[in-house]
N, C-alpha and C positions, 0 to 999 in steps of 0.2 A: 455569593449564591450557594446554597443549598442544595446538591442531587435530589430527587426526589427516591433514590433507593440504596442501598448501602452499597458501594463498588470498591469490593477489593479488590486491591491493586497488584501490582507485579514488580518487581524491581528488577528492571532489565536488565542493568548489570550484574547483578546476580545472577540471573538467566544467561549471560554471555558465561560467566566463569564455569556456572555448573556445566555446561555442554562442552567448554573448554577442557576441563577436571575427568571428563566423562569420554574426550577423544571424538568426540562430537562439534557439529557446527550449529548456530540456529539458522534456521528455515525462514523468510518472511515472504508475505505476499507485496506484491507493491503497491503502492498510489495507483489507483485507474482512473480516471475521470471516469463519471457515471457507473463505474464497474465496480468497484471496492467497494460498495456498500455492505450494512450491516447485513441482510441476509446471503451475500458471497462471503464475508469474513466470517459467519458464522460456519459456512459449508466447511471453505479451506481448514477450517482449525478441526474439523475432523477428519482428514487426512494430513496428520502431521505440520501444518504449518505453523509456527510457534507465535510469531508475530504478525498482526494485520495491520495495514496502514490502511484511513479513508483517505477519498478521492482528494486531490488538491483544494482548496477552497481558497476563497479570497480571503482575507482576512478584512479589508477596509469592509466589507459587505458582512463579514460573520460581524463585525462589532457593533455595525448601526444598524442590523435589521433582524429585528425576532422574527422574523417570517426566514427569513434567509438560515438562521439557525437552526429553527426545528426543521427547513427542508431539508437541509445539506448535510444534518448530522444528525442523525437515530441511533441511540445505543439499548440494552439491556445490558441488566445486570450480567448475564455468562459472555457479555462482547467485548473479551479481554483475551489474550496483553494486546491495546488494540491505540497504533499513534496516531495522532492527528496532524495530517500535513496540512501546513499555510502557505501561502504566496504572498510576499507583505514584499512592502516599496519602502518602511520604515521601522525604527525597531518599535516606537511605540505602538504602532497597527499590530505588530506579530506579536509584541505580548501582552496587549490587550486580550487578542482574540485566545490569545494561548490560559489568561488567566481564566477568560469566564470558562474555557472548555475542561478545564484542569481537573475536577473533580472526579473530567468523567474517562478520562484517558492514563494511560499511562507513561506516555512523552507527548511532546509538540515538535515536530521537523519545520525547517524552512527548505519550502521548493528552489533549487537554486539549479537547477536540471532543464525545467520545461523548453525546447526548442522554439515553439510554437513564435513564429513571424509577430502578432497579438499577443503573446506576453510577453517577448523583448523590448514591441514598442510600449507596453504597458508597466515597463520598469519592473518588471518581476520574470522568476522564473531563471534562466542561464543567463540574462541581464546580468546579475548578480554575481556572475563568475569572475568581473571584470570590477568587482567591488569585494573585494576580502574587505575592507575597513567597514563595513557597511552591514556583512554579513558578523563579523565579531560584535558589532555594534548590539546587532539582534541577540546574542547568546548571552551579552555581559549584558543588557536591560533585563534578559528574562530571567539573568540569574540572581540579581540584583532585586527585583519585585514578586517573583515567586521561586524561591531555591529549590523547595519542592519538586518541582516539575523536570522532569528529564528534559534535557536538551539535544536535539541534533538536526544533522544538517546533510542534505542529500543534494549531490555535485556530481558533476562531469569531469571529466579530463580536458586538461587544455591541450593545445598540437604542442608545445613546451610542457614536457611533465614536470619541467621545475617551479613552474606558477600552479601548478596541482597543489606539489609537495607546499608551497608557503600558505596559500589558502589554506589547508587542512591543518596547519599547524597553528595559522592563528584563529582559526576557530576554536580548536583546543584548547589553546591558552586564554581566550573569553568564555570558555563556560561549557563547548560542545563533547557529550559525553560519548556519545558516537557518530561516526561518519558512513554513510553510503556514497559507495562510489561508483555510477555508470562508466564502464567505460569506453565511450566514444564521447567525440566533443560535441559540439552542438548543431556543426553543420554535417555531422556524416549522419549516412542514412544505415535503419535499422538492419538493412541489408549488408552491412559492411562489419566486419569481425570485431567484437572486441578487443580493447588492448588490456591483456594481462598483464602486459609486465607497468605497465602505468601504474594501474591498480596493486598490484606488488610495491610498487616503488612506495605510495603510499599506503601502504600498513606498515612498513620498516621505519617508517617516519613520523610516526605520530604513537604515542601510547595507548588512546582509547581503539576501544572494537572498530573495525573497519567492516561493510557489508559490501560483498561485490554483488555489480546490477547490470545483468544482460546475457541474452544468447545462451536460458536458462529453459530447457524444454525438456529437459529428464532429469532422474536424479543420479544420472550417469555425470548429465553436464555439470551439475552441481558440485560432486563430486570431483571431476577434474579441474574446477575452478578453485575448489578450497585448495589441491597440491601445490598448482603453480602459486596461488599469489600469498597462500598463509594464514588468507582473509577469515574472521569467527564466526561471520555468517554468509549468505548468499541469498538475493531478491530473486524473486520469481514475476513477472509479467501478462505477458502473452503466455507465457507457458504454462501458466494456471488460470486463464482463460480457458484456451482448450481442454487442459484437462486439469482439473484444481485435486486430481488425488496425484500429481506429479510429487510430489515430496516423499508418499507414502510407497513409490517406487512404481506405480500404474504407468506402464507404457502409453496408452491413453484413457478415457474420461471413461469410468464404467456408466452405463447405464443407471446404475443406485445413485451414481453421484448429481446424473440430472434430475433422477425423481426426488432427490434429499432439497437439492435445489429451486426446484416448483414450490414444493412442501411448505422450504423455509421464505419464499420469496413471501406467498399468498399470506404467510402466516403475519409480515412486517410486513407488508400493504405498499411490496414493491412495483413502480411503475409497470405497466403491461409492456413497452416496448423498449423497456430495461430487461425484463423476465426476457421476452423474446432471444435478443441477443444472445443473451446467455447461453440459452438453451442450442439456438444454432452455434456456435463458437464450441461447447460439447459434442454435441450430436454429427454436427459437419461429415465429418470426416473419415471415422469408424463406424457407424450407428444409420443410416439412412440412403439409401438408392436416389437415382436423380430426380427419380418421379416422387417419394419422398420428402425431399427437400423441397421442391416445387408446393406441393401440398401442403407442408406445414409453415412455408412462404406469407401464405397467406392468411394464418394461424394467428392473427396479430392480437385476438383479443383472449381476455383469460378464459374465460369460458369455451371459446375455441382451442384454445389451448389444452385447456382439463380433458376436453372430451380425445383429443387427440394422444395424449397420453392414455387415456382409459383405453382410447382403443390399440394403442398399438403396444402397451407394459401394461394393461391390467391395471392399473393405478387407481382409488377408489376415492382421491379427491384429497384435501388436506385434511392435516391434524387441529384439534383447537387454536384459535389464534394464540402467538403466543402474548406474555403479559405486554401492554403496550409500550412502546419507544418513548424515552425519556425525549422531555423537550427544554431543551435550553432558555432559560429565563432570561 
């Protein structure tokens, strides 16, 4: 398959040594379902975030269905350094979908994180935590039919961090060039502290870059997760939901960054009750009265939307669309 625009590429581990060389860590946004789209990873990457991942995808579904591909993945040419996460049950499914996306990305992850009751009984997802053979399987297929392609792999912690430590190792040694690490396991809730020293344990254990993932809401927090655990970069979540100029040290979501937000959504012909969230997930918190919130509650269409911004930030609508989203053949 052929791009249909030239995409220069990133060589991430390049990108890990330079910040490394520099006393620096890189910044990444996470996988969101629905949220990581290309008009959010376009916003975050101008507030310092270095890498954007899109939303999970299936992979059995990105390979059999050209509808399923141009939905679930839009790129431009400036939507870089930018990974592609899968959710596969086999290695052939994850690099299949990883070959045709290849052109347009600059790694392919396999989701081996996701909690979700539906994607454990769906054989994907932290399923996977309880199959290292299964997960190396995927990194040595993909490295094996396209070398090309960054590989990595985004895990949890197990309540044994020494089943952590052997997963991550024989990812490594099949092909995975870096690791993200959440650290909680699959049954604790978000409400429950990170374990650093898990996540510590492996980066001392494995040679490629490690990304620690969770309980990331400043760049205070950031910061104190790179001293304990040593980790080269740190995921951002929820915390750039709220406010996606957290990297760039914004205590919360400026106002610019919702109107940049709108702007960029309308421009890439993002869903209205995607736009929506967004925009409350910003605004929530700092930014609007109860009576406010109530009122733009019900704001749910664009047009409702626009006017609403017009009237309460002066905002005069968006900029030209930008050049249209590539579609995967």
């Amino acid at each position: 398959m052929n791009p249909p625009f030239p995409r220069q590429k990133t060589d991430l581990l390049a990108l890990f040594d330079a910040k490394r060389s520099a006393g620096d860590y890189v910044k990444v946004c996470a996988p969101m379902v629905r949220y990581s789209k290309l008009a959010f990873r376009e916003l975050v990457r101008g507030y310092n975030t270095d890498i954007a991942y899109t939303p999970m995808i299936l992979a059995d579904v990105f390979v059999a269905s050209p509808f399923a591909r141009d939905s679930e993945f839009t790129t431009l040419p400036s939507d870089g350094p930018v990974v592609l996460q899968l959710a596969a049950k086999n290695a052939d499914e994850f690099a299949s979908a990883a070959v045709l996306a290849g052109p347009y990305v600059d790694a392919v992850d396999v989701n081996c994180g996701c909690p979700q009751k539906w994607a454990y009984k769906d054989r994907i997802g932290a399923y996977l935590m309880e199959r290292p053979d299964l997960i190396a399987d995927m990194m040595s297929t993909l490295r094996r039919r396209a070398p090309e392609i960054t590989r990595t792999v985004k895990i949890r912690v197990h309540a044994d961090v020494r089943e952590t430590v052997e997963l991550a190792r024989r990812a490594e040694a099949a092909g995975a060039e870096f690791i993200t690490v959440h650290g909680r396991t699959r049954h604790q809730k978000s409400t429950e502290p990170v374990n650093l020293d898990a996540i510590a344990t492996v980066k001392a254990a494995v040679s490629v870059p490690v990304v620690a993932n969770g309980d990331v809401f400043s760049l205070g927090d950031a910061d104190r997760i790179v001293a304990a655990t040593k980790v080269d970069g740190v995921m951002a979540a929820r915390g750039l939901l709220a406010n996606p100029a957290l990297f760039a040290g914004y205590a919360h979501a400026p106002v610019e960054a919702a109107r940049r937000y709108l702007d960029l959504a309308l421009r890439c012909g993002t869903h209205p009750f995607v736009i929506h969230h967004h925009l409350m997930y910003m605004l929530d918190a700092h930014h609007m009265s109860g009576w406010e919130k109530k009122r733009f509650n019900v704001c749910t269409s664009v047009p409702a939307m626009v006017d609403w911004f017009a009237e309460n930030y002066g905002w005069s609508g968006p900029a030209e669309p930008l050049n249209p989203p590539a579609e995967l053949a």
